[in-house]
C-alpha positions, 0 to 999 in steps of 0.5 A, a space after each residue: 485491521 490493515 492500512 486498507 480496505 477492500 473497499 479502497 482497493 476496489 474504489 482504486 482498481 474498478 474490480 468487480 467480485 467476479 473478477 477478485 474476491 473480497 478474500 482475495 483482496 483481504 489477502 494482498 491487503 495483508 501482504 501489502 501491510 506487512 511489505 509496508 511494516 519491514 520496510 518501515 521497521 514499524 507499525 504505523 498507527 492511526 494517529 500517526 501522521 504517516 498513516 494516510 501514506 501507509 493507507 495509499 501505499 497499501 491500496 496502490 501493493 494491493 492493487 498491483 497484487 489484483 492485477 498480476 493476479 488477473 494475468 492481464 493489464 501489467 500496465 496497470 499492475 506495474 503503474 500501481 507498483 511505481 505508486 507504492 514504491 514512490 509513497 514507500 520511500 516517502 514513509 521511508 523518507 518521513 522516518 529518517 527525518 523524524 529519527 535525525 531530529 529537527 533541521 538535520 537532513 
């Protein structure tokens, strides 16, 4: 199971059936978590503290994905994109502290 819904991809997005199906979404859900998992290096698991920005990173790359699949509203494609990189570096940013120990930044 990914980090995301369709559901939450949907909630985030306002995208009807007729304009992206649930396989669609289920799709880019899947490449939004392995996009997430190499950049970590790691799966992040539901007890993990990380897991609500795996969640938000997924649904903001699956979302972007939605858009661009429409051919309209970069805007709105681009805006999602910026969400998931700033939340990718977060988790990113989360790891480094964790691996260098307590104090050291």
């Amino acid at each position: 199971m990914g980090y995301a819904t369709v559901q939450m991809v949907r909630s985030a997005t306002g995208l009807s059936t007729a304009e992206v199906s649930d396989s669609e979404i289920t799709q880019y859900i899947t490449e939004a978590d392995g996009e997430i998992e190499r950049y970590t290096g790691e799966a992040i698991g539901s007890g993990d503290s990380r897991y609500v920005l795996a969640q938000a990173a997924s649904t903001a790359i699956a979302s972007a994905k939605c858009f661009r699949k429409m051919g309209r509203a970069e805007e709105k494609a681009e805006e999602s994109q910026r969400h998931a990189e700033g939340l990718k570096q977060l988790l990113g940013r989360d790891i480094a502290l964790s691996k260098s120990g307590p104090g050291v930044y």
